[in-house]
N, CA, C and O atoms as CSV, one atom per row, in Angstrom:
chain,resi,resn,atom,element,x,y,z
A,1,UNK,N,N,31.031,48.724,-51.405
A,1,UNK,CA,C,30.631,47.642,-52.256
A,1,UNK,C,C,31.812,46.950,-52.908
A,1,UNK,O,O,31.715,45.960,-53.633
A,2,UNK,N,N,32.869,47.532,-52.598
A,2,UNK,CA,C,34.062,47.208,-53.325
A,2,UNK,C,C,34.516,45.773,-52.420
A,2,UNK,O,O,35.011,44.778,-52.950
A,3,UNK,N,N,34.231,45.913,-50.962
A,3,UNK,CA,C,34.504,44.290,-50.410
A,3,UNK,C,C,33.913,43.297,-50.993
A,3,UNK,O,O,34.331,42.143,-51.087
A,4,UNK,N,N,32.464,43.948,-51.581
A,4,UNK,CA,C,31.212,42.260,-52.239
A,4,UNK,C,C,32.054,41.958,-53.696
A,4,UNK,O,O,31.651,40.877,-54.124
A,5,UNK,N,N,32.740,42.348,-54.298
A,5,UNK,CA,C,33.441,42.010,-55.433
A,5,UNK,C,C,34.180,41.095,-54.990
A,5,UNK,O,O,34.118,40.009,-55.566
A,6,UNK,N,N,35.148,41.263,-53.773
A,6,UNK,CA,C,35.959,40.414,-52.907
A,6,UNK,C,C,35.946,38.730,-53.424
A,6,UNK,O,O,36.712,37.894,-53.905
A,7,UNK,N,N,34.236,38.901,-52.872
A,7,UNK,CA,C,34.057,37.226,-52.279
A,7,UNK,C,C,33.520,36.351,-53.383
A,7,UNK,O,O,32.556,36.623,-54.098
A,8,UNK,N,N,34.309,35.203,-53.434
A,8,UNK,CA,C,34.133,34.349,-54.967
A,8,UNK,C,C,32.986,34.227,-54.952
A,8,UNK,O,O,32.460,34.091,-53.847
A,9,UNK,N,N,32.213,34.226,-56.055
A,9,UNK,CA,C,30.860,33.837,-56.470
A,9,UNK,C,C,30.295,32.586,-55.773
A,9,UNK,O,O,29.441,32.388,-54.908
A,10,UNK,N,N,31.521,31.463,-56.857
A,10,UNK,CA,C,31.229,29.852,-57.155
A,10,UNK,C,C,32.419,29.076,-56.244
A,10,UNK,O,O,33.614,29.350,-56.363
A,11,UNK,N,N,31.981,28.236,-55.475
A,11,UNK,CA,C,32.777,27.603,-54.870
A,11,UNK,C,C,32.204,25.777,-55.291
A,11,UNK,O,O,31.165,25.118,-55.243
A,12,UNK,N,N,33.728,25.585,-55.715
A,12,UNK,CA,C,33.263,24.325,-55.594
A,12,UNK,C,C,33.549,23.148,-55.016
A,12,UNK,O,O,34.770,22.992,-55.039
A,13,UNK,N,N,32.584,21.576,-54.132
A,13,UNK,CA,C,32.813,21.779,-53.092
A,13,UNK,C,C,33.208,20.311,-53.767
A,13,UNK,O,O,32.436,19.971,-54.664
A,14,UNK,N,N,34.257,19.422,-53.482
A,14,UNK,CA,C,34.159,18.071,-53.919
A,14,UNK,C,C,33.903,17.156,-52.987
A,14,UNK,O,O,34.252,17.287,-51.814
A,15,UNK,N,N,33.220,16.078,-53.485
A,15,UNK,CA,C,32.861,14.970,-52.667
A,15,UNK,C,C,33.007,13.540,-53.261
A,15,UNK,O,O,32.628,13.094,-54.344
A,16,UNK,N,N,33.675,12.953,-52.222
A,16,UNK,CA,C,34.182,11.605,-52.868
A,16,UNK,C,C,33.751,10.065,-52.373
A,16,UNK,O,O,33.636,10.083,-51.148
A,17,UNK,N,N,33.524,8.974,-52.827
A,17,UNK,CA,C,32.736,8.375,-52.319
A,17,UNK,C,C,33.692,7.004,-52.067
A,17,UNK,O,O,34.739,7.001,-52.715
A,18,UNK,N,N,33.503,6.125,-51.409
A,18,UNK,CA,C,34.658,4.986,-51.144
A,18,UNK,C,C,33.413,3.712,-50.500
A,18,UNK,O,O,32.484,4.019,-49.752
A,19,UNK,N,N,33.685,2.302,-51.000
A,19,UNK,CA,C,33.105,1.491,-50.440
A,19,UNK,C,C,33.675,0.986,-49.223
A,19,UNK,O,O,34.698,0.302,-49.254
A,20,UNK,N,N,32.928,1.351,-47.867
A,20,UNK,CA,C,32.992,0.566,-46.944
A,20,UNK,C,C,33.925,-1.065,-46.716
A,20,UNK,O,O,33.898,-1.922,-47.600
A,21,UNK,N,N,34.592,-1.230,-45.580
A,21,UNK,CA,C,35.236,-2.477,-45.348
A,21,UNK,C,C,33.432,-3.172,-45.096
A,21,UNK,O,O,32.433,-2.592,-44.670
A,22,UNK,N,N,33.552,-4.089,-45.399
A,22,UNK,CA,C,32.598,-5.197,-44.944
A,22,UNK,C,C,32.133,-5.358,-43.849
A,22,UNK,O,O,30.932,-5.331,-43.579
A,23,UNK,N,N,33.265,-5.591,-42.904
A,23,UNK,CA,C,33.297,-6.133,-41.430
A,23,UNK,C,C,33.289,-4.854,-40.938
A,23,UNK,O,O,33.003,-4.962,-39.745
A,24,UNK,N,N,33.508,-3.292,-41.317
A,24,UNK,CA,C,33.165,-2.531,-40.223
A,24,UNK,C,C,31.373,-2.093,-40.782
A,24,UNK,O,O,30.538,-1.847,-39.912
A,25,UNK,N,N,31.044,-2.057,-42.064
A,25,UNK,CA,C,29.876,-2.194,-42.258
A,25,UNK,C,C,28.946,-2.730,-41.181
A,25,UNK,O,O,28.370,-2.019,-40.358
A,26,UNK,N,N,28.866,-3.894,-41.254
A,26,UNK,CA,C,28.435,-4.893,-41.026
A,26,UNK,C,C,28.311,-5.115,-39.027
A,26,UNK,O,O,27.447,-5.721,-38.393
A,27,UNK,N,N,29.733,-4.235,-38.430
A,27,UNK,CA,C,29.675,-3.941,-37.059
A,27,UNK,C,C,28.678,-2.633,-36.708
A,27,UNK,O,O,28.008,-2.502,-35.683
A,28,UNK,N,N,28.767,-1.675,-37.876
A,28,UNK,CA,C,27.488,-0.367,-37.420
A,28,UNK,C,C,26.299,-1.234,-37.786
A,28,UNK,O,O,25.534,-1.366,-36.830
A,29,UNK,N,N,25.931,-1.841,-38.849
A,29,UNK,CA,C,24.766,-1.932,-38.907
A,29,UNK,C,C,24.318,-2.930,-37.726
A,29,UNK,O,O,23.195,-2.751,-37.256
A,30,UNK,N,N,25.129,-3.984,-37.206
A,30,UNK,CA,C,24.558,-4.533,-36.108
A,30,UNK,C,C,24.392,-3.980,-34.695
A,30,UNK,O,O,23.507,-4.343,-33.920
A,31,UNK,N,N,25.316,-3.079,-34.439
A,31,UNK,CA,C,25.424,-2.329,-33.599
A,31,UNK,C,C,24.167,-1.189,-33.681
A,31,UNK,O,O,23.871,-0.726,-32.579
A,32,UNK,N,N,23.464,-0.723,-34.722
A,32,UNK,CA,C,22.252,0.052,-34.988
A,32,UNK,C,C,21.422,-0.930,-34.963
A,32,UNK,O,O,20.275,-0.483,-34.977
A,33,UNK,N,N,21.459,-2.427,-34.923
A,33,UNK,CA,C,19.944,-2.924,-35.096
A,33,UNK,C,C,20.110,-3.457,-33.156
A,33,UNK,O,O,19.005,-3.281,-32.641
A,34,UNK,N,N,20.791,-3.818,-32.463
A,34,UNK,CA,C,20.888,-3.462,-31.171
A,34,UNK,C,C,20.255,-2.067,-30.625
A,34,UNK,O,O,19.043,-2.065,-30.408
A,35,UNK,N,N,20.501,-1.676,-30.547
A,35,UNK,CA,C,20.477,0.098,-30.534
A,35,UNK,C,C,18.908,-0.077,-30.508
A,35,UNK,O,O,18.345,-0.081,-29.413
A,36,UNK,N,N,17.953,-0.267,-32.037
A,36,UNK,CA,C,16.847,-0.174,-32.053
A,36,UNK,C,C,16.134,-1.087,-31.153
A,36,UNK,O,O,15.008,-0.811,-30.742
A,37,UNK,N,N,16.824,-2.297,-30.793
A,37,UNK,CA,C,15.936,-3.409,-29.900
A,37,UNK,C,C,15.969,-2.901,-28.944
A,37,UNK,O,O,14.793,-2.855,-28.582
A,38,UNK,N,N,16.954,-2.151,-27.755
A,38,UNK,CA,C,17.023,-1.703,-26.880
A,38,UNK,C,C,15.969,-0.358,-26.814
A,38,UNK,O,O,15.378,-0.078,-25.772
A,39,UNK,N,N,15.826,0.388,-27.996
A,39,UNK,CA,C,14.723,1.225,-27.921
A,39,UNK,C,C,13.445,0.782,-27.571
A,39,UNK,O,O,12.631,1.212,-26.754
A,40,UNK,N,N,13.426,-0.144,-28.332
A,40,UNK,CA,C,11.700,-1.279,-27.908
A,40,UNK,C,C,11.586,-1.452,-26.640
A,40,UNK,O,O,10.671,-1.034,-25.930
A,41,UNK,N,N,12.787,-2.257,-26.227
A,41,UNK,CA,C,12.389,-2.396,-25.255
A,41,UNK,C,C,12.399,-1.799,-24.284
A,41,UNK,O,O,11.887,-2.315,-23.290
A,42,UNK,N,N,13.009,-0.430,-24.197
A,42,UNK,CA,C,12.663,0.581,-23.361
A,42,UNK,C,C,11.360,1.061,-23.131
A,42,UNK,O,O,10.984,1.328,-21.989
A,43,UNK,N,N,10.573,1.204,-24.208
A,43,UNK,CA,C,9.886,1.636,-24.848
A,43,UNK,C,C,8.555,0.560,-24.249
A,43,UNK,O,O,7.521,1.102,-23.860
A,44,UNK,N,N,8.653,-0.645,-24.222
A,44,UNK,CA,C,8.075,-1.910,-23.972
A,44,UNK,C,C,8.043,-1.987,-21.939
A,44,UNK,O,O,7.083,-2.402,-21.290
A,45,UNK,N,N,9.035,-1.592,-21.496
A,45,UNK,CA,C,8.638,-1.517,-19.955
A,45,UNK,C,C,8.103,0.194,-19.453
A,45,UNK,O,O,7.394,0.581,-18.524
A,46,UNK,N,N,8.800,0.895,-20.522
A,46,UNK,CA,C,7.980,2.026,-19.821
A,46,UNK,C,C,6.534,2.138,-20.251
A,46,UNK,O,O,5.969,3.200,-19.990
A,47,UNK,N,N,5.901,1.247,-20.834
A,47,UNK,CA,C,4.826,1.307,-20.955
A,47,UNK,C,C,3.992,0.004,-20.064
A,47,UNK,O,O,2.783,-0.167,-19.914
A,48,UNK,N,N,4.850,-0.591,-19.693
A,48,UNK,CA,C,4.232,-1.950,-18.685
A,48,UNK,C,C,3.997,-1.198,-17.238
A,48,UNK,O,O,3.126,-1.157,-16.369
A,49,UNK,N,N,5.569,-0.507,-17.551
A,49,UNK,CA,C,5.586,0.263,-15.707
A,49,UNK,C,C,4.274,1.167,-15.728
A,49,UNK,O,O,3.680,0.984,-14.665
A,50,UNK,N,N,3.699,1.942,-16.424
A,50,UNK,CA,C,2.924,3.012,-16.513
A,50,UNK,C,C,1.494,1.911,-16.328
A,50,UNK,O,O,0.614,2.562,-15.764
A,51,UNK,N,N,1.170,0.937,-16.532
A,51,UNK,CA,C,0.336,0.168,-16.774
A,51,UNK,C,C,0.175,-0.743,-15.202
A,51,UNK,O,O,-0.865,-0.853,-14.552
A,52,UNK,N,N,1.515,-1.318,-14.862
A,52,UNK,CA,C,1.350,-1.476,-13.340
A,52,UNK,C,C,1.194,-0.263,-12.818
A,52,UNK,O,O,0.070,-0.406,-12.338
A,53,UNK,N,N,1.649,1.328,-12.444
A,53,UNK,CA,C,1.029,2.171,-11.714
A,53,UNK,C,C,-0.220,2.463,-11.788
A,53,UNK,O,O,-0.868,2.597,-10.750
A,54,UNK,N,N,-0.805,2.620,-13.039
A,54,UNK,CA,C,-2.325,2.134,-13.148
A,54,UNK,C,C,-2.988,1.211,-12.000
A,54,UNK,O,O,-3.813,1.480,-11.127
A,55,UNK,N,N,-2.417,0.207,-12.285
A,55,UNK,CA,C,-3.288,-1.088,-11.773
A,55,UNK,C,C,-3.182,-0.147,-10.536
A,55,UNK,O,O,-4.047,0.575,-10.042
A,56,UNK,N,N,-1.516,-0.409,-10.065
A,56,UNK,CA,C,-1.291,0.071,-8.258
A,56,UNK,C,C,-2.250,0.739,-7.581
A,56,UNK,O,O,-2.783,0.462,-6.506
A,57,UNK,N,N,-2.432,1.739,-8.389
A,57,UNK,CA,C,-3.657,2.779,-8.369
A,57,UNK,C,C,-5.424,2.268,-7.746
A,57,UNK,O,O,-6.289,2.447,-6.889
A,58,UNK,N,N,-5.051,1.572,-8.913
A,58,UNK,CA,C,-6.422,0.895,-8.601
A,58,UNK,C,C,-6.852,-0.437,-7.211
A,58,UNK,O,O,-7.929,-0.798,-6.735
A,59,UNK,N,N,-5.387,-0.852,-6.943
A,59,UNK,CA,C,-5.691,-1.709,-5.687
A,59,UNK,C,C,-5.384,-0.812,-4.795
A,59,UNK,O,O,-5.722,-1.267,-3.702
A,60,UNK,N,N,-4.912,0.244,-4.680
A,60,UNK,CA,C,-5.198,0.865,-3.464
A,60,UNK,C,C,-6.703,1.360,-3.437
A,60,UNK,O,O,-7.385,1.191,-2.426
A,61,UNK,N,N,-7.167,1.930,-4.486
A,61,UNK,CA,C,-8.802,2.379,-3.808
A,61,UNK,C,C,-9.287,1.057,-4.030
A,61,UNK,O,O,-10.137,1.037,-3.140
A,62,UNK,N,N,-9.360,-0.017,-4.551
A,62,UNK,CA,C,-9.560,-1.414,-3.823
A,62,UNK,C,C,-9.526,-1.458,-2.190
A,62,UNK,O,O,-10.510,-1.673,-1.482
A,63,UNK,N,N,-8.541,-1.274,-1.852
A,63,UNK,CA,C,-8.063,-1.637,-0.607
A,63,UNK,C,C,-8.900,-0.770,0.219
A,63,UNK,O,O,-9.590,-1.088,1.187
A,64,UNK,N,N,-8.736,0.327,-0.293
A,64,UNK,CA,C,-9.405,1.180,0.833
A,64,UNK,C,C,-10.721,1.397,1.046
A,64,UNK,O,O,-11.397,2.023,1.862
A,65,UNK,N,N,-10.937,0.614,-0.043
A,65,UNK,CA,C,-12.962,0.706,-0.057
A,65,UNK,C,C,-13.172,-0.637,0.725
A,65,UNK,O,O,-14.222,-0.869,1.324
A,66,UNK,N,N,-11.918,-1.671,0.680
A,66,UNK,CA,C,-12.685,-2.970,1.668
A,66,UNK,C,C,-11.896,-2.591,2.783
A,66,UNK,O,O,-11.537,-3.543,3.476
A,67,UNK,N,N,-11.469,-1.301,3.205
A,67,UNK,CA,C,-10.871,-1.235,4.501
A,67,UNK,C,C,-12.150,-0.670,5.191
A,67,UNK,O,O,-12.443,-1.066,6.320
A,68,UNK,N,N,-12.781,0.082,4.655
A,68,UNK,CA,C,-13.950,0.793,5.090
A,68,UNK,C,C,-15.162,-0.204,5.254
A,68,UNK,O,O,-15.972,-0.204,6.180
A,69,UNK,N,N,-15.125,-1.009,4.224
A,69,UNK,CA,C,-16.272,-2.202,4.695
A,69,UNK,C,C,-16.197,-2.523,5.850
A,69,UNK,O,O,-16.951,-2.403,6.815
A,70,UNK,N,N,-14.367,-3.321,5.553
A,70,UNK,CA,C,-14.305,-4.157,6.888
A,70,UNK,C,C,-14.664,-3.295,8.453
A,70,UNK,O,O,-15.359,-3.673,9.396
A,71,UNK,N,N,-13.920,-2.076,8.272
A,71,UNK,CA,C,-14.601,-1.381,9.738
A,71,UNK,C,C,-16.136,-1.167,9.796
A,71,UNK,O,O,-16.632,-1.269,10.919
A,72,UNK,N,N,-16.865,-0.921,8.885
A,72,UNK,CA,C,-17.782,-0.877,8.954
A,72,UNK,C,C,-18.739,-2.383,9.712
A,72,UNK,O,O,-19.326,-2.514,10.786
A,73,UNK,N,N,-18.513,-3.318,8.540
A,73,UNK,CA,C,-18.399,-4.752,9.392
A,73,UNK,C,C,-18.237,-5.058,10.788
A,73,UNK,O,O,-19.038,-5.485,11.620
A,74,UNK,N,N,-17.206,-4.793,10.847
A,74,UNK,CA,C,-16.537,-5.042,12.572
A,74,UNK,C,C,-17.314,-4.585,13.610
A,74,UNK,O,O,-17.460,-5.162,14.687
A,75,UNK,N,N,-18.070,-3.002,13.106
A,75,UNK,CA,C,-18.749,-2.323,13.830
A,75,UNK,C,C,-20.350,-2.961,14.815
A,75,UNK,O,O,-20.895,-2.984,15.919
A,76,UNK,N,N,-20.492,-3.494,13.016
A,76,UNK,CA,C,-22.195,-4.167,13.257
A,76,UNK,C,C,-22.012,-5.199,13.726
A,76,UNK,O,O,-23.053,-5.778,14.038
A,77,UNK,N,N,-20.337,-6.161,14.098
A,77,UNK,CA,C,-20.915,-7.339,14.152
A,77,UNK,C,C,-20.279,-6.895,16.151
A,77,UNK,O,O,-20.568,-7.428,17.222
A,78,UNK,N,N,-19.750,-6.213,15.946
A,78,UNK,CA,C,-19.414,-5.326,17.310
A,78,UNK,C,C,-20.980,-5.681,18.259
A,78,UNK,O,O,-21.274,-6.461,19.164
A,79,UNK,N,N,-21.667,-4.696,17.513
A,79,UNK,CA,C,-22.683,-4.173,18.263
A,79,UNK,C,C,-24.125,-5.287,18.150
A,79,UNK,O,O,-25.256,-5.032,18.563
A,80,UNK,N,N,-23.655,-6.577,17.454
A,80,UNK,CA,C,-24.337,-7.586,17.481
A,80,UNK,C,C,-24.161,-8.661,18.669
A,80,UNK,O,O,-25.015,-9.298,19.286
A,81,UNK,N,N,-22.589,-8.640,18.789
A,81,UNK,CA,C,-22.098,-9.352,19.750
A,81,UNK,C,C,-22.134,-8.658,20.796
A,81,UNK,O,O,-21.827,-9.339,21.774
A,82,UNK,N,N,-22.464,-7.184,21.134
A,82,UNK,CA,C,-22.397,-7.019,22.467
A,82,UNK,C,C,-23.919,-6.685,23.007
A,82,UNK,O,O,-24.035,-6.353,24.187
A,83,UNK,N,N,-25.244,-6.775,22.057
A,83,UNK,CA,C,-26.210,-6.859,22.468
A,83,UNK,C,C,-26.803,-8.579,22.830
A,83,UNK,O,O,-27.895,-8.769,23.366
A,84,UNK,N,N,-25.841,-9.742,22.416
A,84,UNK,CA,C,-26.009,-10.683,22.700
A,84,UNK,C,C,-25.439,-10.534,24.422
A,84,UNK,O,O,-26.073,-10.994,25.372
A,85,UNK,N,N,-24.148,-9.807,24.537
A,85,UNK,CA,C,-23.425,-9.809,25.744
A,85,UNK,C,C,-24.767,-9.074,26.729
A,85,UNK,O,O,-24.771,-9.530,27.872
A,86,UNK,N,N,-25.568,-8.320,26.532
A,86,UNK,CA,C,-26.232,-7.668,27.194
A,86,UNK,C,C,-27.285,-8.642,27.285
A,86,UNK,O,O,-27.761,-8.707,28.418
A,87,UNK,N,N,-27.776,-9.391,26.470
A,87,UNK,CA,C,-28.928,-10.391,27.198
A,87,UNK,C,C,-28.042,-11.765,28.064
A,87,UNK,O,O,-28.365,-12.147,29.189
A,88,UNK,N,N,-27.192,-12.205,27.459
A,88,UNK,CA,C,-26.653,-13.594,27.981
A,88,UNK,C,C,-25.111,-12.952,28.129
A,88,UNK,O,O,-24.316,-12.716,27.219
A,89,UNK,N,N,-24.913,-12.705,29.860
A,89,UNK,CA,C,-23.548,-12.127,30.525
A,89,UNK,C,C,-22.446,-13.739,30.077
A,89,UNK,O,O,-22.732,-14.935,30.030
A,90,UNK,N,N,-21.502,-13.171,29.890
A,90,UNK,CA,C,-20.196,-13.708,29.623
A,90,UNK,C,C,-20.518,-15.122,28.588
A,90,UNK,O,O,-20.242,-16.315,28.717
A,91,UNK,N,N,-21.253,-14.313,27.498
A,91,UNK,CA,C,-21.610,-15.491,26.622
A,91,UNK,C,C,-20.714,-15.628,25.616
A,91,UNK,O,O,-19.959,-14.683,25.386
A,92,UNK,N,N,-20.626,-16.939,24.763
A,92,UNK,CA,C,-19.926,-17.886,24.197
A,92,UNK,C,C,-20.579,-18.480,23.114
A,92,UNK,O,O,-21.169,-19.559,23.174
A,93,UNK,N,N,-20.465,-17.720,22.049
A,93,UNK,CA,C,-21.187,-18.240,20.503
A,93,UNK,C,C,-20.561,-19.507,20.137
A,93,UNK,O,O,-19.398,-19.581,20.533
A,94,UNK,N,N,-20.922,-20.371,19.596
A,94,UNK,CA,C,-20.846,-22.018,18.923
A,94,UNK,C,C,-21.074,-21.400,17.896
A,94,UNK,O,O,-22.160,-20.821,17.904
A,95,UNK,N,N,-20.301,-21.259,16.746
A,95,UNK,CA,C,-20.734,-20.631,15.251
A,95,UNK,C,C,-21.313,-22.488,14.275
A,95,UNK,O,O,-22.020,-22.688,13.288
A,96,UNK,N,N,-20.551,-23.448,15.222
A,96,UNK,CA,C,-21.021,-24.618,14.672
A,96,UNK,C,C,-22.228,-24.947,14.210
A,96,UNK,O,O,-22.691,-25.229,13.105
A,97,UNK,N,N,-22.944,-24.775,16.111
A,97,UNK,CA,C,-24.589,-25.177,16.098
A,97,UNK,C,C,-25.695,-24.171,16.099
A,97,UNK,O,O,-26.869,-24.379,15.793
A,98,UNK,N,N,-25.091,-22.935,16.529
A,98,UNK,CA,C,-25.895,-21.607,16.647
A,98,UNK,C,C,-26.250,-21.717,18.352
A,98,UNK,O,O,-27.283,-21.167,18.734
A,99,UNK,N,N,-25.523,-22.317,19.193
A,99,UNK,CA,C,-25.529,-21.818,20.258
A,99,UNK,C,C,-25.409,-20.991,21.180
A,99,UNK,O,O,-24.837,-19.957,20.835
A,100,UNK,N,N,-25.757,-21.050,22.322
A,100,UNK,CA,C,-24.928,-19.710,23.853
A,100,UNK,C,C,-24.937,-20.383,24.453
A,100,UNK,O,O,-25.808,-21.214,24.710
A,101,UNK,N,N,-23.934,-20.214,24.865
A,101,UNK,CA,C,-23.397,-20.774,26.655
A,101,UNK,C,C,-22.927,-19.026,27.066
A,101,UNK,O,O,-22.384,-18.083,26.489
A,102,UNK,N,N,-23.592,-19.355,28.581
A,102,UNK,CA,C,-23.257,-18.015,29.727
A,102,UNK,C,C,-23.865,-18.569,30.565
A,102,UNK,O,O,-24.782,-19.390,30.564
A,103,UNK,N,N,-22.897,-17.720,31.817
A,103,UNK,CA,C,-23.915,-17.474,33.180
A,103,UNK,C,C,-24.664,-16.985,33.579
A,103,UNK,O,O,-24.288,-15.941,34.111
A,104,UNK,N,N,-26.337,-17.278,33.684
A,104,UNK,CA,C,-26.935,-16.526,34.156
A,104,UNK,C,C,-26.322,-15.947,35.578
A,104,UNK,O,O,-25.555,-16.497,36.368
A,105,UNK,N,N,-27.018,-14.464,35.625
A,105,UNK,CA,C,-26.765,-13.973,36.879
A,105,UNK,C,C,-25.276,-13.206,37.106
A,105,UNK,O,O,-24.976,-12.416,38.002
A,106,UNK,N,N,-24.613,-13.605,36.217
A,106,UNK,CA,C,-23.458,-12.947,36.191
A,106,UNK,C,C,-23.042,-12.162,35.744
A,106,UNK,O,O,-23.071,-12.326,34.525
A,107,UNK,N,N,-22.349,-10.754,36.179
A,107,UNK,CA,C,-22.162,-9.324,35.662
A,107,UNK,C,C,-21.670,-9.410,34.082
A,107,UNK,O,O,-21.021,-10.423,33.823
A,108,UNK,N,N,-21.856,-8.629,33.163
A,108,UNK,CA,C,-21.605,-8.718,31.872
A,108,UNK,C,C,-20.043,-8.330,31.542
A,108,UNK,O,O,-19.399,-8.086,32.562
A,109,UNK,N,N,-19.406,-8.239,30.467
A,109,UNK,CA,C,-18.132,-7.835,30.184
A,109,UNK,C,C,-18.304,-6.234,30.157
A,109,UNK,O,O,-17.297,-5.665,30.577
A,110,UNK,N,N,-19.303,-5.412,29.776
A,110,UNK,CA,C,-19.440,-4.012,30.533
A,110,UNK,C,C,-19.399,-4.034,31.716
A,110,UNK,O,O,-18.629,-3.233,32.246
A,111,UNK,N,N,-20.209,-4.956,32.591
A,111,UNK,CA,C,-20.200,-4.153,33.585
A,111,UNK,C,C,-18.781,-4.716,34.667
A,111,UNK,O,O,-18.466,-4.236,35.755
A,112,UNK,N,N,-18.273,-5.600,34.096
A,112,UNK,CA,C,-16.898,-5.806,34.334
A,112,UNK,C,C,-16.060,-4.635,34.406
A,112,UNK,O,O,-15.452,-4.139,35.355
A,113,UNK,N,N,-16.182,-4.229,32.929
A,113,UNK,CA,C,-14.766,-3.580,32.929
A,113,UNK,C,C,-15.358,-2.126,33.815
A,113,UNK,O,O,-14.449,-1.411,34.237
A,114,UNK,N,N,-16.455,-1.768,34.045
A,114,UNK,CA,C,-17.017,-0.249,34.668
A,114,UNK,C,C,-16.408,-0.532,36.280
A,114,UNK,O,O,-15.756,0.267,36.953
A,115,UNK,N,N,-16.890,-2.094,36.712
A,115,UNK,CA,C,-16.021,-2.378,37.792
A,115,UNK,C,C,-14.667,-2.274,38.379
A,115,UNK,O,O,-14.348,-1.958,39.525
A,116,UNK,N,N,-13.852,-2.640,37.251
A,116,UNK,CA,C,-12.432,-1.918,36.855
A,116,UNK,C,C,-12.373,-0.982,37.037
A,116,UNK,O,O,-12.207,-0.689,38.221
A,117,UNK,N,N,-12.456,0.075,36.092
A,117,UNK,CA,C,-12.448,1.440,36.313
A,117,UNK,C,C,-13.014,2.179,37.565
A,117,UNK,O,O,-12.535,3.259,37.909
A,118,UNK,N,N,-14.004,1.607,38.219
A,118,UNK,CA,C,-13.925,2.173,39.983
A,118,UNK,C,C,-13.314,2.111,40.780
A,118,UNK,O,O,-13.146,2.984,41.631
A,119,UNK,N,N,-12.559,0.529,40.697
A,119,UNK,CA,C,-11.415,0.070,41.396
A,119,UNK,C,C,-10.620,1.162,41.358
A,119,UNK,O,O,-10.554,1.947,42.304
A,120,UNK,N,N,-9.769,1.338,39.959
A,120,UNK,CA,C,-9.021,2.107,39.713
A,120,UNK,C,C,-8.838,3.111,39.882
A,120,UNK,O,O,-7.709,3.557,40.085
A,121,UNK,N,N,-10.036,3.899,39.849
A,121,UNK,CA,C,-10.288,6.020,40.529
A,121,UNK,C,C,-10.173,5.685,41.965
A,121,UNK,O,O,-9.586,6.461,42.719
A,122,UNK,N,N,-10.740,4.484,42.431
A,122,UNK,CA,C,-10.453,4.613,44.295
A,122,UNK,C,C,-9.215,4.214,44.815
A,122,UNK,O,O,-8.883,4.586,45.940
A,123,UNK,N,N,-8.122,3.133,43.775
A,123,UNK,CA,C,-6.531,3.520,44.309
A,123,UNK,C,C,-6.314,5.062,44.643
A,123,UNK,O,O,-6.892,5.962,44.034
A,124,UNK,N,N,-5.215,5.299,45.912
A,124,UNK,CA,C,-4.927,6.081,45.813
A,124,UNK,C,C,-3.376,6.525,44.838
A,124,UNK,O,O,-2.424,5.779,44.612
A,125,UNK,N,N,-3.552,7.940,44.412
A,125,UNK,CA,C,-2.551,8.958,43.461
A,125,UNK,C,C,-1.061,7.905,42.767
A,125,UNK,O,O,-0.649,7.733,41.620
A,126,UNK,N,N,-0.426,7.180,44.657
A,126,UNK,CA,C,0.517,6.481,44.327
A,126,UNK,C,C,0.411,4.808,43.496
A,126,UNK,O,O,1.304,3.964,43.419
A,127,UNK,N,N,-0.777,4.754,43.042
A,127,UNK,CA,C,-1.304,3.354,42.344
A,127,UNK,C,C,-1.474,2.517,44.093
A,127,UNK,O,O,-1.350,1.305,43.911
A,128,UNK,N,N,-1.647,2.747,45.216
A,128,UNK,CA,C,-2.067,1.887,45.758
A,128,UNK,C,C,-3.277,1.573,46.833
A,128,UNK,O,O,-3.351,2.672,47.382
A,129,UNK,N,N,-3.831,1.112,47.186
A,129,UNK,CA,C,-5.119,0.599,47.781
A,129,UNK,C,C,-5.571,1.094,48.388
A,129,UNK,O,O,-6.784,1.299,48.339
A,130,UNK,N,N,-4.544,1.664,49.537
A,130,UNK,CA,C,-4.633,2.197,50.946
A,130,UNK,C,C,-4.987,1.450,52.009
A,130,UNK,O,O,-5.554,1.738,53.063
A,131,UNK,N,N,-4.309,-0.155,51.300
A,131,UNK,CA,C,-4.296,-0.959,52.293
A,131,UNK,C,C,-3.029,-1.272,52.655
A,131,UNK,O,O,-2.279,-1.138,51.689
A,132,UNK,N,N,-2.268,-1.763,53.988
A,132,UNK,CA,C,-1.058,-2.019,54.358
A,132,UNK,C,C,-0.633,-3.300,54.856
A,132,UNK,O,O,-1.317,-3.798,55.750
A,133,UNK,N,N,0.338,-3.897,54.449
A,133,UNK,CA,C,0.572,-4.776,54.324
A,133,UNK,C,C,1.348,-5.218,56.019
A,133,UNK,O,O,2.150,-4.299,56.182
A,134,UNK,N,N,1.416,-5.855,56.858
A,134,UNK,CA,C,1.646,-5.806,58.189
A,134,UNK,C,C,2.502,-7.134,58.445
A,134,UNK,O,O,1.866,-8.187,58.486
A,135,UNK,N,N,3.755,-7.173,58.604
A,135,UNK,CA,C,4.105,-8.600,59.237
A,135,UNK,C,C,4.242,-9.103,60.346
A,135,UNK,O,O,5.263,-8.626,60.839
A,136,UNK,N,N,3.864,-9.673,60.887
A,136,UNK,CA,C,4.064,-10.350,62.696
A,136,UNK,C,C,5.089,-11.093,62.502
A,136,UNK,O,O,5.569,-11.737,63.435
């Protein structure tokens, strides 16, 4: 206990006070009211940015709900236009007058392309006909 006698009680601490130059005053405080505008406005786009990812957000399931229409769409008007193709072969809508033009009697764009594809399985392996070409 003989070290705690040691250590001074009372210390005393002085403090002294001095008025500021003007002009360096006057450079912190503008330099702190900068400082705070730049906080704002940090403060001011990270809250815009957070607000466009929002939106972003939201035009993508936008998007993707009229992506699904549109296929959906495409589908029916698919299967509208090709039951027209099945009554009137190689027909031709007028969206003007509400017309058709086709040929009667003439194979449809199915049964076109099924025509194709027979052609094609009866080439032979090397893509060709198995016809030969002969010059005199």
């Amino acid at each position: 206990m003989a070290e705690l006698d040691k250590i001074p009680q009372k210390q005393a601490i002085e403090v002294a006070s001095i008025k500021m130059e003007e002009s360096t005053f006057n450079e912190i405080n503008d330099l702190n009211s900068k400082m705070n505008s730049l906080f704002m406005e940090f403060g001011q786009i990270y809250m815009r940015k957070k607000e466009i990812q929002e939106e972003l957000i939201r035009m993508d399931d936008v998007l993707e709900r009229g992506e699904d229409e549109f296929k959906m769409i495409n589908q029916k008007l698919r299967e509208v236009v090709d039951g027209i193709e099945d009554q009137y072969p190689q027909a031709r809508i007028n969206m003007n007058d509400g017309t058709i033009q086709y040929q009667p009697g003439a194979p449809t764009r199915k049964q076109l392309a099924e025509m194709q594809r027979n052609q094609q399985q009866q080439q032979m392996p090397d893509g060709s006909t198995g016809m030969k070409v002969v010059k005199e």
